[in-house]
C-alpha positions as CSV (number, residue, x, y, z in Angstrom):
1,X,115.6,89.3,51.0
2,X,116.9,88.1,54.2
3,X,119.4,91.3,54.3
4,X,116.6,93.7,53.8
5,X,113.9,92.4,55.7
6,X,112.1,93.6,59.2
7,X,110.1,90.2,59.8
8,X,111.0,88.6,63.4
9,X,111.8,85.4,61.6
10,X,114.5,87.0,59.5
11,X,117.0,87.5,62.2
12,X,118.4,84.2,62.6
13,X,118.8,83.7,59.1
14,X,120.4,88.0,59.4
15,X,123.1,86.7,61.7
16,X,123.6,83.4,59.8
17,X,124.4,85.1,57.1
18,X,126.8,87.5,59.1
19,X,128.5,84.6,60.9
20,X,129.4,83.0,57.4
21,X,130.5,86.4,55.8
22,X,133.3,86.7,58.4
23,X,134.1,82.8,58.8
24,X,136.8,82.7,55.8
25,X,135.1,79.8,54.7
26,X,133.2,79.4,51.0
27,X,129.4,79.6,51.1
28,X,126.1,80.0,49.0
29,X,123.4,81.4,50.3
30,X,119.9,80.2,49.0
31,X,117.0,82.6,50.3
32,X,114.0,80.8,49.8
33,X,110.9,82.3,49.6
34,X,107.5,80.9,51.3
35,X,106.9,77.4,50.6
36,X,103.2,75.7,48.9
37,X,103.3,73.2,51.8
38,X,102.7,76.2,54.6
39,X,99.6,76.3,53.6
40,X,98.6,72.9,51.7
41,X,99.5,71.3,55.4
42,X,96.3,73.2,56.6
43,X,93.6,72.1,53.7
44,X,92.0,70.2,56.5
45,X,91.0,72.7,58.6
46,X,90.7,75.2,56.1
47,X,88.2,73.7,54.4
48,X,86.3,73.0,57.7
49,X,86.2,76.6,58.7
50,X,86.0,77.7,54.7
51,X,88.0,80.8,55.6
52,X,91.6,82.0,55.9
53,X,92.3,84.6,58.3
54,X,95.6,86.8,58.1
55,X,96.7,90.0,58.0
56,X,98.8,89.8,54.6
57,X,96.5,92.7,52.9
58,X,96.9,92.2,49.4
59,X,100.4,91.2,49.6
60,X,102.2,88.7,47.5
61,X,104.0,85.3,48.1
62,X,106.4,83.9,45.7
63,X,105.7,80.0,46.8
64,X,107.1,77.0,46.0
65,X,107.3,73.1,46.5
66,X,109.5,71.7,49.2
67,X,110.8,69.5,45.8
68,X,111.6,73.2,43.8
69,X,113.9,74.2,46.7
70,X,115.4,70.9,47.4
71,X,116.2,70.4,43.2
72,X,117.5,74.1,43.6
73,X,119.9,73.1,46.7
74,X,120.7,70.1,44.8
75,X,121.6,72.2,41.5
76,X,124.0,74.6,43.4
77,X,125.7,71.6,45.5
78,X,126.5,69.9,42.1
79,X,128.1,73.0,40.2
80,X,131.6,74.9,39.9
81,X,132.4,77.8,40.8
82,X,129.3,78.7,43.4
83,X,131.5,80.1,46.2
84,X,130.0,83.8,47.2
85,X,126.9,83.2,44.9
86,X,123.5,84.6,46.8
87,X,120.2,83.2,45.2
88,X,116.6,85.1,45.9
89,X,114.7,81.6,45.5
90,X,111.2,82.1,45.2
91,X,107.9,80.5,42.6
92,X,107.1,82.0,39.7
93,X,103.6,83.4,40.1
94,X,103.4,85.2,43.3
95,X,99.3,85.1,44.6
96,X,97.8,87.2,47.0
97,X,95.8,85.3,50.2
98,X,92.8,86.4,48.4
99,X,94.1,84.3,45.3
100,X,95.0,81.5,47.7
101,X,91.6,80.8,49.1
102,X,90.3,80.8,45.2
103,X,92.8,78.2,44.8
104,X,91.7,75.9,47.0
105,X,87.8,76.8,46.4
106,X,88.4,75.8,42.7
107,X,90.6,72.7,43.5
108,X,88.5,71.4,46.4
109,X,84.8,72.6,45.7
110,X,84.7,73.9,48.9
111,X,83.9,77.9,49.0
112,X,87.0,79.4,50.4
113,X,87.4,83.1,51.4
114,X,90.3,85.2,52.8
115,X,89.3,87.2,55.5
116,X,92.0,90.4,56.6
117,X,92.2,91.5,60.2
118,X,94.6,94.0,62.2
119,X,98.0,92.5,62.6
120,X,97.1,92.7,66.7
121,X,93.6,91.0,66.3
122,X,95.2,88.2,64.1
123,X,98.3,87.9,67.1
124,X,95.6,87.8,69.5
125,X,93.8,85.1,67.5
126,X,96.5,83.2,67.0
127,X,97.5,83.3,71.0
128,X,93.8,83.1,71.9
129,X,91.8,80.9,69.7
130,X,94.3,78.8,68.3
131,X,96.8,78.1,71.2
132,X,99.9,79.0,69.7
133,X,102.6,80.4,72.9
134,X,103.0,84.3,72.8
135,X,106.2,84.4,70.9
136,X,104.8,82.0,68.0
137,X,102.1,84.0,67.8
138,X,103.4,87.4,67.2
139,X,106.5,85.9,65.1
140,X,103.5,84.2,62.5
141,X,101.4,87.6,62.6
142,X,104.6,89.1,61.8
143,X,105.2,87.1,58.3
144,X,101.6,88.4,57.2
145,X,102.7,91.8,58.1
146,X,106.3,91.3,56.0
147,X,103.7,89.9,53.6
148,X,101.4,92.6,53.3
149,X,104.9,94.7,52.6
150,X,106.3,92.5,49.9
151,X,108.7,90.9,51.7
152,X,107.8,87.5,50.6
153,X,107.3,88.4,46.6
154,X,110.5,87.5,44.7
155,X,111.1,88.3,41.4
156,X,114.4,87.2,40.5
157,X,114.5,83.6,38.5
158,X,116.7,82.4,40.1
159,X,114.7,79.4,40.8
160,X,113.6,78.4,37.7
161,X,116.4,79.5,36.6
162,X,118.3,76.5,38.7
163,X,116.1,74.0,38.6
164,X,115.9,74.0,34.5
165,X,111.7,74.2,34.6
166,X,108.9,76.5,35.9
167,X,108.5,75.9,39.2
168,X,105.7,74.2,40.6
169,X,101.8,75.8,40.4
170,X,100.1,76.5,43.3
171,X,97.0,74.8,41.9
172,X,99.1,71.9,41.4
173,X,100.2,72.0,45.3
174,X,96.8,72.0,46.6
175,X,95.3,69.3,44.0
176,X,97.9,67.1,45.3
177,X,97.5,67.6,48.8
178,X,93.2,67.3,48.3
179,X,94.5,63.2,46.5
């Protein structure tokens, strides 16, 4: 939903898309959603603290594997007749953070639990405790805000749709990441 969208991060990929809407030249845009990997890449530490902290409220993310997206880009670079098309790319089963940390309790044996602060306390936290420059910080504590609006749910298809299958399962991310 990159045309909709208030999150910070958006407004690259906003005038990326504007650039290529005036540049006379064909293009397809593929929006992906969030990716499994953005979390799986954090098991580690995760499991050490046995708690997620974020500020996405109950919102939902429409994940997927780096492999889904890449067999998606593959899909559209391989067909006719793609010029103009715009794709909402996004998993299958959308999962709360709450549903997140029960994923990776039930794949790892590890009790995992989602704990929701104020978008400021999480920027703070993330500036703070974890180290992360100013401008990371509030650009990350702005995705769990988008988040918590729906901004990263996606209920189109379109990826599955592409790639010929149902994209991958969250629990299937995680287990893999855990071997």
């Amino acid at each position: 939903g990159a045309s909709s969208t208030t999150m910070i991060l958006a407004a690259d990929h906003q005038a990326t898309e504007a650039v290529l809407a005036t540049a006379g030249i064909p293009y397809v845009l593929l929006r992906n959603s969030w990716y499994h990997e953005n979390y799986t890449q954090t098991l580690p530490a995760t499991l050490e603290r046995g708690v997620i902290v974020g500020s996405a409220g109950q919102g939902r993310v429409s994940g997927a594997s780096r492999i889904d997206y890449a067999e998606a880009a593959a899909a559209v670079l391989t067909a006719d007749d793609q010029a103009g098309a715009v794709y909402e790319l996004g998993g299958d089963v959308a999962y709360t953070q709450t549903e997140l940390a029960a994923a990776i309790t039930a794949q790892s044996g590890t009790s995992v639990a989602y704990q929701d602060i104020p978008v400021v306390e999480y920027e703070k936290m993330l500036a703070d405790v974890v180290g992360l420059p100013a401008p990371v910080a509030a650009m990350v504590a702005d995705i769990d805000r988008a988040v918590s609006e729906g901004d990263l749910e996606v209920r189109s298809g379109d990826l599955s749709r592409l790639i010929g299958r149902a994209t991958t399962p969250l629990a299937t991310a995680i287990k893999a990441a855990l071997a």
